[in-house]
N, C-alpha and C positions, 0 to 999 in steps of 0.2 A: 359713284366712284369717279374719282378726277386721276385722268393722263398724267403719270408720272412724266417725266422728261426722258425715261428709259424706254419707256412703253408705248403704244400704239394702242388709240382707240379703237373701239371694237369695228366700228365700221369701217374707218382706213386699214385696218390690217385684215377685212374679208375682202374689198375693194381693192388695194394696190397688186401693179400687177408689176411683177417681175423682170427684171430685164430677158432676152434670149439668152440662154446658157450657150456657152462658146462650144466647139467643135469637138474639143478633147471630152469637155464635161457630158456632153452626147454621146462622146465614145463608150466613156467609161463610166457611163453614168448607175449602173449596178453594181459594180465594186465598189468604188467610193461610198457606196452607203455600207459597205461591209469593213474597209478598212482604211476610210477615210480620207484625207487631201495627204494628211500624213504620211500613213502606209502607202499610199498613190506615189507621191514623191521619192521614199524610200525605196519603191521597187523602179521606178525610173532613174533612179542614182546606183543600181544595182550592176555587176559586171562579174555573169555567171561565168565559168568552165567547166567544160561539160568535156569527159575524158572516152570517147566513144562518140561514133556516126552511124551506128545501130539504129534500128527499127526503135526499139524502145527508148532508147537517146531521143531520138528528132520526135517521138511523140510526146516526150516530156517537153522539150522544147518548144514546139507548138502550145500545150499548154502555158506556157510560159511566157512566149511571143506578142499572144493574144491580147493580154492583159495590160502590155507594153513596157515587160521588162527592157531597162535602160540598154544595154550591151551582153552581147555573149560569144563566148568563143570555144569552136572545136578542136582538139586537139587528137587528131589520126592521123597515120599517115596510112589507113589502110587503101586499097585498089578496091571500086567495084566490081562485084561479080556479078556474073548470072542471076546466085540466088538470092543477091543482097534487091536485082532491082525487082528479083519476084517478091518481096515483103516489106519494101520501104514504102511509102507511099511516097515520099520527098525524095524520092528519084525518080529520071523521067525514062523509067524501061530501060531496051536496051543502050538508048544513046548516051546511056551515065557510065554503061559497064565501059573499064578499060578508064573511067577517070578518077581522079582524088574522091572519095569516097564524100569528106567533110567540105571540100567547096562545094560538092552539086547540091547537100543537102543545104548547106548555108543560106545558097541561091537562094531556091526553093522557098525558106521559112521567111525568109526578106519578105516573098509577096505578100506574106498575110498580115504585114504591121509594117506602114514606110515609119513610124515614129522609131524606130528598133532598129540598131545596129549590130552589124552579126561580121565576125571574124574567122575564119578557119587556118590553123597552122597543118602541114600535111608532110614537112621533112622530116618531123621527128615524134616521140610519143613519149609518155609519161615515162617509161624507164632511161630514155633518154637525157631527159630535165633533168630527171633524182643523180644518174649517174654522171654524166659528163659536165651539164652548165655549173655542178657546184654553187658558191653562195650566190651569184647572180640567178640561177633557176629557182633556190629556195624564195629568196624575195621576190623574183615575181609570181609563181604561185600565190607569197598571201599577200598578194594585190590585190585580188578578187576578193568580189562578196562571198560567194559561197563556190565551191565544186563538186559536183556529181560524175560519180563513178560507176561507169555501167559492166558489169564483167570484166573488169581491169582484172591483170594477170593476178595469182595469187602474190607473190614476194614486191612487186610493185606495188601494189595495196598497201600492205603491213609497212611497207619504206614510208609510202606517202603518209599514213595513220600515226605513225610513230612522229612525221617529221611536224606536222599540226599539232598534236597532243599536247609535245614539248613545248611551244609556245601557246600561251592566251591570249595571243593578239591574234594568232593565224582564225581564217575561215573556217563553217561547220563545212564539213566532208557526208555529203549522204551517198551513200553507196548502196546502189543496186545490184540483184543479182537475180539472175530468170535464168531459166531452162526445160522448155516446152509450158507446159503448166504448170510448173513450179515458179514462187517468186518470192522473196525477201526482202526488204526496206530497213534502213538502219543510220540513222541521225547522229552523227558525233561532232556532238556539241561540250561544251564548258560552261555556259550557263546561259539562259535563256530567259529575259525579262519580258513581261508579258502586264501590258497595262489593262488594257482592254481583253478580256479573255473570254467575252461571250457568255458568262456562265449564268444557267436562269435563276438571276437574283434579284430582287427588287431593293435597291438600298432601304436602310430605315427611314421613316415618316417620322420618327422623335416623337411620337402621340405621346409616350409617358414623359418625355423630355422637354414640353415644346416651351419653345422661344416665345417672348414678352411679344412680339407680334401677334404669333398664333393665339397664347392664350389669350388677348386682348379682346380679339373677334372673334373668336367665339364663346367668349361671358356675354359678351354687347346684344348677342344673337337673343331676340325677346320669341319665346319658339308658340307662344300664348297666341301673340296677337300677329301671329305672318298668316298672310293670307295661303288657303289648304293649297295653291299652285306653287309659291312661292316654300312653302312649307314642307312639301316632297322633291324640292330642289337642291335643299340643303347638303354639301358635299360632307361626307360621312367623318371626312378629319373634323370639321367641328363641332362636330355632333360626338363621336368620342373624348376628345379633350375636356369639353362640357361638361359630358356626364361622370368622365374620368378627376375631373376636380369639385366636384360636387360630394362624388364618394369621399375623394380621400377628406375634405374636412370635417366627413363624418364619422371616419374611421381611423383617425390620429394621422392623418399623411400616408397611410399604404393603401396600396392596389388590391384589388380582389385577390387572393390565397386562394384558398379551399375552392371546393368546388361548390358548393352550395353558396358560397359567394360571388364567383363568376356567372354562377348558374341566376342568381339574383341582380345581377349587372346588367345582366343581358336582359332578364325580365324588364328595369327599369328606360332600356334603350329601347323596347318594340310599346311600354306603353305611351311615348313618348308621340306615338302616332295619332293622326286623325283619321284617315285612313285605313283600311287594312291593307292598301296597293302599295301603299309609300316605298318604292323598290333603294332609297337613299338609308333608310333605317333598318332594312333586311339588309343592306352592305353593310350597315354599322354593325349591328350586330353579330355578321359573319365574319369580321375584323377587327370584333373585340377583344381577341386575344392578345392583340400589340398593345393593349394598355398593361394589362401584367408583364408583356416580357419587354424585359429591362433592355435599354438600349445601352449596348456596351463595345468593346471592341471587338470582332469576329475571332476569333482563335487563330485562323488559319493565317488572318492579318496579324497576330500578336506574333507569331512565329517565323513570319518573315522577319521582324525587329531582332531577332535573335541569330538570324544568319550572317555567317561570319565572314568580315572583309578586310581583303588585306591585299597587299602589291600587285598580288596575281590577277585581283580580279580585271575580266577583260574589258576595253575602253569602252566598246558600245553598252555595259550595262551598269558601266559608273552614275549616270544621270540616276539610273534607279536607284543607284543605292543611297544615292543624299537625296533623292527625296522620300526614301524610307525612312531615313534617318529624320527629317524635316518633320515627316508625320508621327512619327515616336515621341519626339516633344511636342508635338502638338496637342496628342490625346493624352499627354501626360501634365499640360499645363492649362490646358484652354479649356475654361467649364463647356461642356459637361463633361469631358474627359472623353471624347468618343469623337468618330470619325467624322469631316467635314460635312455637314448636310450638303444634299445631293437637290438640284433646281425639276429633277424630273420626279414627276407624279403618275401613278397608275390611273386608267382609265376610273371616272367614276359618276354613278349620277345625280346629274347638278345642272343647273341652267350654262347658258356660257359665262354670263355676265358673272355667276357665283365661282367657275371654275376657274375665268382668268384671272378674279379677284385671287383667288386661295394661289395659284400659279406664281403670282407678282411675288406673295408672301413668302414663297420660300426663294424666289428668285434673288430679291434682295437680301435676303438669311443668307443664301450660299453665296454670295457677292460677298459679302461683308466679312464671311469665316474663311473664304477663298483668298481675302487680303492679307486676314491673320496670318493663313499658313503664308502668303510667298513672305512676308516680312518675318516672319520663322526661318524659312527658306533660306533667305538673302544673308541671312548670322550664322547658318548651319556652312555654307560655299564661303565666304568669307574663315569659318574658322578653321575649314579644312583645305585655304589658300586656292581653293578653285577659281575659275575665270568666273565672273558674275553675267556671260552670255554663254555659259555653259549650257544653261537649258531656257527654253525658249518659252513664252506665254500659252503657245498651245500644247507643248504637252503637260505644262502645268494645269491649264486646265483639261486637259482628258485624264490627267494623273489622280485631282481631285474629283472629280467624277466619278471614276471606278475605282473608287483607291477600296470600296469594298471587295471587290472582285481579282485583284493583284494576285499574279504566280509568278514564283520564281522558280524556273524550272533549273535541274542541276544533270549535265549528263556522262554521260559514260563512255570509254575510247570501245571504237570497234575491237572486237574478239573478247573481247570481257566476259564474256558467256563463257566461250571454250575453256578459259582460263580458272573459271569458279566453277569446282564440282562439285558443293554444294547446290547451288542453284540450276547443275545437268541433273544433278538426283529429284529437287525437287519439279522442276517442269516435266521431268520422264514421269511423273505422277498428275498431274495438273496441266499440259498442257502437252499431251502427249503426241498431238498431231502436226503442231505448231515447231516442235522440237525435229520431229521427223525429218519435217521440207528443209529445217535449220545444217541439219546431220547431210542430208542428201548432197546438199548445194556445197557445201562444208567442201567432203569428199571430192566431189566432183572439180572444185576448184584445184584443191589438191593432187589431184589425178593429172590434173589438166598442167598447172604448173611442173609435173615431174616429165610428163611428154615432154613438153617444149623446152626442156633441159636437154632431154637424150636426144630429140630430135637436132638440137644444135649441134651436138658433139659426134653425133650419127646419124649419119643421110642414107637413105639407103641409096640403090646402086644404080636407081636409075637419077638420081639429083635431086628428087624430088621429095617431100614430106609428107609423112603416110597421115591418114584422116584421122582423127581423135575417136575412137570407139573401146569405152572401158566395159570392163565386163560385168555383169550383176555380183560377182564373186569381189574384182577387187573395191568395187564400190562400198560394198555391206562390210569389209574389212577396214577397207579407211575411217569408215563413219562409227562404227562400234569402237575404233581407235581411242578417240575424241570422248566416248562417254568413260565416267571412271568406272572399277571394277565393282561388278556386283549390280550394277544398274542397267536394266532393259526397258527396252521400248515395247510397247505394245504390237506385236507381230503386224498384225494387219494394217498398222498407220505405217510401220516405219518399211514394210514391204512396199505398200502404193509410192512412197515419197520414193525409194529406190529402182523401182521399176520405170517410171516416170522419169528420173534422172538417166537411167543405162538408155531408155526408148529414144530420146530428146535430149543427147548432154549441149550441144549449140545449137539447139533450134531456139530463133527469135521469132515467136507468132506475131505475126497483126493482132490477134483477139486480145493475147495477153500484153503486148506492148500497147495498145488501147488505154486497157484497164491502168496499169502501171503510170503511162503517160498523166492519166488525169491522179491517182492518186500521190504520186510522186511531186508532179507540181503543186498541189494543195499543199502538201508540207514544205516547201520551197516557200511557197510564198506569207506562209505562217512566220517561217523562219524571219525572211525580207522584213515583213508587216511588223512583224512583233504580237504576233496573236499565238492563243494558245495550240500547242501541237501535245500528242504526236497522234496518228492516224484515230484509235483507239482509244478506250477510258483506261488501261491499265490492266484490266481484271480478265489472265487468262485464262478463269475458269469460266465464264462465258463468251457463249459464242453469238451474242446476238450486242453486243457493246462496240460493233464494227460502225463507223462515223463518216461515212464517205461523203463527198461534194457531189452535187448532183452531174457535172460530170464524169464522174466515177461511175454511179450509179448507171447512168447511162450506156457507160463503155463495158459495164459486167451485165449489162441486162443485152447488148449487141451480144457480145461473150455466150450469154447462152443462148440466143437465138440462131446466131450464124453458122455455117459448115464448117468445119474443120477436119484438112486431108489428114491420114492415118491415126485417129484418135484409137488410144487403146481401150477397151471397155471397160476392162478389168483395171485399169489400172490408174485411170481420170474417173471417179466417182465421187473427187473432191477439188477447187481449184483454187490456186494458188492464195491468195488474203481473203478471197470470200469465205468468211471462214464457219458461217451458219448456212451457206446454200450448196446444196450437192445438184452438181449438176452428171447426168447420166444419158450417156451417149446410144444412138443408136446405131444399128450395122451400118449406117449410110455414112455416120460422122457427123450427124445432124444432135443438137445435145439441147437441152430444155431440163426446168426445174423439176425435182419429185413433187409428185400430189398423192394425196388419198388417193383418190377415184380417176382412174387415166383408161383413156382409149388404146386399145391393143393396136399400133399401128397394122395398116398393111403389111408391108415391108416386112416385119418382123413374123407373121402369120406366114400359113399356107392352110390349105382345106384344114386340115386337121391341127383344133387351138387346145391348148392345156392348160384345163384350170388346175391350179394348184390345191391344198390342201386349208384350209381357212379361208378359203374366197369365193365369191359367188360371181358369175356375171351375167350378164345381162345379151342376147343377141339382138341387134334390129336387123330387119330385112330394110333394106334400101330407107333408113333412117323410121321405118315405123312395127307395127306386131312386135312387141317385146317380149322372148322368149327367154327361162333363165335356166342360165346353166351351170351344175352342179360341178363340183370337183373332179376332174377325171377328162375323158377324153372329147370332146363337142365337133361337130363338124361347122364350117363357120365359110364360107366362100368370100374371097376376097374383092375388095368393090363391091359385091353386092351386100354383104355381110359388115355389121362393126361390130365389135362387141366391149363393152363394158365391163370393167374388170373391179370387182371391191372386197376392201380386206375385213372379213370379218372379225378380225380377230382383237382382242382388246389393244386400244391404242393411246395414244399421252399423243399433248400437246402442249409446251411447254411456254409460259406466258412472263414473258423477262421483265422485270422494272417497270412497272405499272405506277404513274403518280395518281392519287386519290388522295382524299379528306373524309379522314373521322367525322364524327358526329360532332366531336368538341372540337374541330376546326384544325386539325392537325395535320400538316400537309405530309404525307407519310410515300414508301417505294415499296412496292409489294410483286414481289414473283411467287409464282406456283405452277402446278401441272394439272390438268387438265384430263380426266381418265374418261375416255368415251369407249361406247362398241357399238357398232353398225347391226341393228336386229330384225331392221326391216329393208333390207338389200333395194326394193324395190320403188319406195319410200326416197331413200338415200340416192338412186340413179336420175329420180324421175320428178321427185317432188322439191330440190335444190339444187341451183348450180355446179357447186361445189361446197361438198361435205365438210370439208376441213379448213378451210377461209372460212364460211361461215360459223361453225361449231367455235372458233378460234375468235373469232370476233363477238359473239353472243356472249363466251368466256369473257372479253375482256371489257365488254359492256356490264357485265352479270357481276366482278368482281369491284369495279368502281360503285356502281349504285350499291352493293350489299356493304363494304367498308363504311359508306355514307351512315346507314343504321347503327352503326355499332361504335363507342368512345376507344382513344389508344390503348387504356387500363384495361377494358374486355376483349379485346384480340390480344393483349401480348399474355392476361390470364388464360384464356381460353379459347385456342384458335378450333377445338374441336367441333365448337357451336356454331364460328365463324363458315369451316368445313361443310357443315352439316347444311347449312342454310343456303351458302353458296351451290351446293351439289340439288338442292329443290329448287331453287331459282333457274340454275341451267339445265337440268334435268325438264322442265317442265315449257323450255323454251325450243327445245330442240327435238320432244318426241313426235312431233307432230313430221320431223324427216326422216323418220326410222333410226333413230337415231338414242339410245341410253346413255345418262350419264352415269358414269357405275360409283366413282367418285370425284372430289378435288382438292387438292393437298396443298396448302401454301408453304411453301418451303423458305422463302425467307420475307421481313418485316421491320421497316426500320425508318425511321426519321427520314425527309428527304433532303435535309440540309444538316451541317452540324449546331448551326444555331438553334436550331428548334429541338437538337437529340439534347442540348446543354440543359436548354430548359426545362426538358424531359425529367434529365437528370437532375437537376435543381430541385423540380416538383418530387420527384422517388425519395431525394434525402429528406427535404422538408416532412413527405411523410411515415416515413421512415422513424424519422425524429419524434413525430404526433406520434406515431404504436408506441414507442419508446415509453413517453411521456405517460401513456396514458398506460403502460400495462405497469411504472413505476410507481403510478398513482393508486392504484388497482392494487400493487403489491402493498403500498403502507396501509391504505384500507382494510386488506384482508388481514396483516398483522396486527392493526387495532380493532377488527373485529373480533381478535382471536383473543386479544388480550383481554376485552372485554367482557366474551365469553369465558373466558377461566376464571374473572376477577367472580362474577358473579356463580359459575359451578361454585368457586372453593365460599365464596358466602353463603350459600344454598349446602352447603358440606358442614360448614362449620355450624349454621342454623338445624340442622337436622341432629349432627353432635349434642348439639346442646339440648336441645329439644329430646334427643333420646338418654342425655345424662340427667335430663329434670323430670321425666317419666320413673327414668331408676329409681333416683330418690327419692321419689313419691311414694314409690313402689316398694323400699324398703322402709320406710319412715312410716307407713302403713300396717309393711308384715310388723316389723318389730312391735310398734303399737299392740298390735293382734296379738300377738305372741308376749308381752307382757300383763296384755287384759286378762289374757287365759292362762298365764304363771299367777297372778293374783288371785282370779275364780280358783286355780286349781291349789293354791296355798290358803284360803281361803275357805275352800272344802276343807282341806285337810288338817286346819287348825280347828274347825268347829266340831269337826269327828274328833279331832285329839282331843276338843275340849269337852265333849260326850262322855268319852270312853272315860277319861280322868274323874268326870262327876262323877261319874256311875260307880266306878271304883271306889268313891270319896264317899257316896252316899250308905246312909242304913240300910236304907232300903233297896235294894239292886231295882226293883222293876219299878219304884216310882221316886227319880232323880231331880231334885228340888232346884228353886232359882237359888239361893244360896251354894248346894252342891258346887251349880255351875261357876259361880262367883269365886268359889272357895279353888277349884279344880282352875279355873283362869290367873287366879293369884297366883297358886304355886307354876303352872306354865309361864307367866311372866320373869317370876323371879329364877326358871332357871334360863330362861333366856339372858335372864341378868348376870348371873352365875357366868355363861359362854360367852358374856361379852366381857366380863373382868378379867378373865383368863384368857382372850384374847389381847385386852389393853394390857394384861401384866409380860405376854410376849413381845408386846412389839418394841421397836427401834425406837420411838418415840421420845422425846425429854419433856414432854405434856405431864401435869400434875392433876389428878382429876380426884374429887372428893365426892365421897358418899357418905351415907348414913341412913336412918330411919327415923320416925316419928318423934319417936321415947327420948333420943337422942338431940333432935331438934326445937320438938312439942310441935308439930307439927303431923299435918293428916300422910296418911301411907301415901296417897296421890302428889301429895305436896314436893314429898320427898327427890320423889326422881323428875321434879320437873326441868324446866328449859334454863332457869335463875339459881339451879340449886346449888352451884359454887359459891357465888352473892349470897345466900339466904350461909350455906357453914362458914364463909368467912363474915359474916356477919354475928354469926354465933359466936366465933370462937372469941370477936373482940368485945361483947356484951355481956356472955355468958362464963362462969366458971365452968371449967374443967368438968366435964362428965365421966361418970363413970361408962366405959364402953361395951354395950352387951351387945352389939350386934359383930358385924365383918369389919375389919380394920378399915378406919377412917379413911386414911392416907396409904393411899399406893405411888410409890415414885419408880419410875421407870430410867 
């Protein structure tokens, strides 16, 4: 491969060596990698006001300082006292007491940054601006980048709140409020653009989209004849695109569907190996999922496009909104209709020479779509008459860069809460403890502003101003005030948040101004930077979505390790935004995390320890012989004696937002609980560190590998198997510490992005659509089997019919036959008996009756037969002419007479022969 004129060979670009980075870039050489030269600059062009010279003021300010925010200015005019120089750190003792509160701190924070300029005004104070400078005070207020308000009076607040609001040009306002342990944080912003928002997403690789580059090399790619080193160096994008255009011309142009076609996709990427090691083809294949899911626009990016802009919106976040706008046409004009390609690639394995290759390939692709958009760009500022150095090359390009990852944050005026009693009903259910500190500090502000009302108007009698000390009574009045009717707070939060406030209404700790300091500047400099805020994810039903900067983290882990004078026991068992960690004091003021399994201090002992009821513990002698002891009363000697205390009793441990991958590669967020019990006390004290870190951790190991076995379709059917299987897994990891798992319950499941829940969804209608199809299928089926089946009963009906109508008439064609053969025998009989009895009659001789007799006796039977049949013809209807006669008459034999011709034979007579004389029956009968 040949050096583009963009690029560096491989050797000169491992070989050159760098210039020295300059002094600053040494300084600040870890931020900049978090919020770049840009954010760098922006917080150096920055000119804070900081409304307070408080303990927790100058520690947020040190935060602040550090990093080399541009200018900042204090505005007190309070005096140091005593107790201000017992809890500043940025006072120097007592030689501060007795001066400007805000120049000593000023001083002070000067030495930790000469890059930083620091101001203090001391004749006057924020009620002062509001009320007397009129519109020259209002405009310099929003001079400034941003102002923080540390315990600013109550009606001074609400002036200042109101007077920013009103205007979208003015500064965000974050306003602090602390009171012992108690503390508050609150952003009043108008809208907040966020190009770079950190969020863990890898832009799209376009594998089902790829560009005439990508697919070029990798059809070229001959995978037969590379040698086997060469051959498992292959980076997996070409190795998918390959195999991904292979399929679809075998499959009309689409991607793998079904699952037995992914499932078959993937087959043809693992035999594509020589190896069984080949670790580039196991990526492939674990990455096969981005050739079916469609690269399209994110959602949450389509929904910025829809946010609406007008007059108001403020100056700093116009650049964003034309280049939203720039990007709207973009995905809407520019194949493939999707967002810029992105030049950054996930780690993957590949030789170098193959990975820089593939690197150039998209570096030149996002060059060339990075040009599109700014000449998009350049039509969009032109038609909206903007300056055309409105926005500058570099954040065009970090804009294109993360134009996947863009928030437009929208916010809301301080007190907004008090003011929606909707939203006090619903957090007094959901966020009950969070509402408490909210109610407490509320009040207490309240209180506090009504003193220093009466105190102005009433001194008492020595001139002097009585201390601020409310009562537990009027505090829990004020604060129930504020919630609407019908709505309570849970006794035991909203007791701790006001006892806490009555014990401490102006106490400013070091521990908690610490804490505050680092978290407060983190959101400052979010704001500055343009990165995403606010402290938290949003979701105040968990308590473990708490996001702090590692110096935060630091200052709440100082927090519970340090002493602190007069802590109440009873009434600090939670602190102020830590809002998953209890910290739990002891009689000395010395405070540390809850555990499982904790040592009984000394301190807290004497000879005689009590176990409680569900616990066992454990005594050493001078850390050895372990003796256990039961519930009830133990003797336990102090220093000599420790004893180990453990909770029997069933216990949860609750496992928040766990990322893991299905079996089909679905990157998925999974919380649950954890149900253990301690069964072997002994086990549990002696054979593990600690109980509950580890049991907690073996969970959260135990839940990742068991999701790995199971596809998204069988956990979100069947989480009871998922349950079951997980609860054997950790069950069988942990009895070896005395330790059962009784159960574990996942309590919630879900996609870890929305792109991947889309496609979710996509795949559920698609087959949704397949049951559909197929039980519609199924239904014309069963109707033409049905039709079928009747056609054939009602044939098989009608053939039996017939079949049993051709029996009948067989059956009567038969009897009747039968029954005419035996009328004939039985007339038959009766004629030859008739003609018997008549000879015999006829004969001479009675006992011997001759053949003639019978002849004679048959004759006259015939003729009276003849006889009842003339007198039947002479009755009937008939107009028939029927002729008779006899022999004598014809000359003709007696047989002759009555034969079949015998009309023919008398009219033949009558024309031949003369007139006879008639001695028989009349010739002619007419009817």
């Amino acid at each position: 491969m040949s050096a583009g004129t963009e690029s560096q060979s491989l050797e000169s670009a491992t070989t050159t060596i760098e210039s020295q980075p300059d002094q600053k870039t040494r300084r600040y050489d870890r931020q900049l990698r978090l919020w770049a030269k840009s954010g760098q600059a922006a917080l150096e062009s920055a000119h804070l006001l900081v409304l307070s010279s408080s303990s927790t003021s100058t520690s947020i300010l040190k935060n602040l300082v550090l990093p080399g925010t541009g200018q900042f200015t204090i505005l007190d005019r309070t005096i140091t006292s005593p107790s201000d120089a017992g809890n500043n750190f940025f006072l120097e003792g007592l030689d501060s007491v007795g001066k400007p509160r805000a120049e000593e701190a000023v001083r002070l924070l000067l030495e930790l940054n000469d890059g930083v300029k620091g101001h203090s005004i001391v004749e006057k104070d924020i009620q002062q601006v509001l009320s007397s400078d009129g519109e020259s005070g209002v405009q310099w207020l929003k001079g400034f980048s941003l102002i923080i308000a540390h315990n600013v009076e109550k009606n001074a607040l609400d002036q200042l709140s109101d007077l920013l609001w009103a205007d979208v040009k003015s500064p965000p306002l974050v306003i602090v409020r602390s009171a012992g342990f108690l503390a508050e944080v609150f952003i009043q912003f108008h809208e907040h653009a966020v190009i770079d928002s950190h969020v863990d997403s890898t832009p799209s690789l376009r594998i089902d989209k790829p560009f005439p580059a990508l697919l070029e090399r990798s059809l070229a790619i001959d995978f037969q004849n590379l040698d086997v080193t060469d051959h498992g160096h292959v980076p997996y994008v070409f190795i998918l695109v390959r195999v991904l255009e292979e399929w679809k011309q075998s499959h009309d142009g689409n991607p793998p569907r079904t699952a037995a076609e992914k499932k078959e996709f993937k087959s043809i990427i693992l035999s594509m190996r020589k190896k069984a090691d080949e670790e580039n083809f196991e990526e492939a294949e674990s990455q096969a999922y981005k050739c079916w899911t469609s690269t399209v626009v994110p959602s949450d990016i389509k929904s910025l496009f829809n946010s609406p802009t007008s007059s108001n919106t403020p100056p700093h976040t116009k650049p964003f909104h034309i280049l939203l706008k720039a990007l709207e046409v973009y995905t809407s004009t520019v194949p493939p209709n999707t967002l810029p390609l992105s030049s950054t690639l996930p780690d993957m394995k590949a030789s170098t020479t193959e990975y820089v290759e593939i690197q150039k390939l998209y570096k030149d692709r996002s060059v060339q779509e990075k040009n599109e958009f700014k000449g998009i760009l350049a039509n969009v500022i032109k038609e909206q008459g903007e300056d055309p150095n409105l926005i500058d090359d570099e954040t065009i390009d970090s804009f294109v860069k993360n134009s996947h990852i863009l928030r437009l944050l929208k916010g809301k005026k301080w007190g907004w809460v008090d003011e929606d009693k909707a939203a006090l009903a619903e957090y007094a259910q959901t966020s009950s403890k969070q509402l408490g500190i909210h109610l407490a500090l509320s009040a207490l502000s309240s209180l506090q502003a009504k003193h220093a009302q009466a105190q102005a108007t009433n001194q008492s009698q020595e001139g002097q101003k009585a201390d601020f000390a409310p009562s537990l009574e009027d505090l829990t009045a004020e604060a129930k005030a504020i919630l609407p009717a019908g709505v309570e707070l849970p006794e035991e939060d909203f007791d701790n948040a006001i006892g806490e406030a009555a014990r401490s209404p102006t106490a400013d700790l070091p521990n908690t101004a610490a804490l505050l300091g680092g978290v407060v500047a983190q959101e400052v400099i979010k704001m500055i930077t343009k990165h995403n805020t606010c402290t938290y994810t949003g979701d105040d039903n968990n308590e473990d979505n708490m996001s702090l900067t590692p110096s935060a983290q630091r200052s709440l882990l100082s927090l519970a390790r340090s002493p602190s004078v007069g802590i109440n026991a009873a009434r600090a068992s939670y602190v102020l935004l830590a809002r998953g960690l209890h910290i739990i004091p002891d009689r000395r003021g010395h405070v540390r995390a809850a555990r499982l399994r904790r040592e009984i201090p000394a301190g807290q002992r004497n000879i005689v320890t009590i176990i409680d009821q569900g616990y066992e513990a454990w005594r050493l002698t001078l850390g050895k012989n372990p003796v256990k002891l039961t519930p009830g009363l133990s003797i336990a000697v102090p220093v000599i004696h420790s004893v180990l205390k453990l909770d029997m009793r069933e216990s949860s441990i609750s496992i928040p937002n766990l990322p893991a991958y299905t079996s089909d590669n679905v990157p998925v967020v999974c919380s649950g609980s954890l149900f253990f019990k301690v069964v072997d006390s002994y086990k549990a004290c002696f054979g593990v560190s600690n109980v509950h870190e580890n049991v907690k951790n073996t969970g959260t190991s135990a839940v990742r590998s068991v999701i790995g076995h199971f596809t998204y379709d069988q956990v979100i059917g069947d989480r009871n198997e998922l349950n079951k299987r997980l609860n054997e897994v950790i069950g069988k990891s942990i009895a070896s510490w005395g330790v059962d798992c009784t159960r574990f319950e996942i309590q919630n499941f879900h996609p870890a992005n929305r792109e991947v829940e889309r496609q979710l969804e996509l795949q559920m209608e698609a087959e949704r659509n397949r049951r559909k199809q197929i039980l519609d299928t199924q239904a014309q089926i069963n109707v033409a089997e049905g039709m079928k089946q009747r056609v054939i009963l009602e044939s098989e009906g009608l053939l039996q019919a017939k079949s049993n109508e051709a029996d009948a008439s067989y059956k009567t064609v038969f009897r009747e036959a039968e029954a005419r053969q035996q009328q004939a025998l039985m007339e038959a009989t009766a004629l030859a008996k008739q003609v018997d009895e008549v000879a015999q009659s006829l004969a001479a001789d009675k006992n011997n009756v001759t053949t003639e007799d019978r002849q004679r006796a048959l004759n006259a039977l015939i003729e009276i037969r003849r006889l009842e049949q003339l007198k039947a013809i002479a009755k009937s209807q008939s107009n028939s002419t029927y002729f008779f006669g006899d022999k004598s008459a014809l000359g003709m034999g007696s047989s002759e007479a009555f034969g079949v011709d015998y009309a023919q034979h008398v009219k033949a007579g009558i024309e031949t022969k003369k007139p006879v004389t008639r001695q028989g029956p009349e010739a002619v009968v007419s009817a």
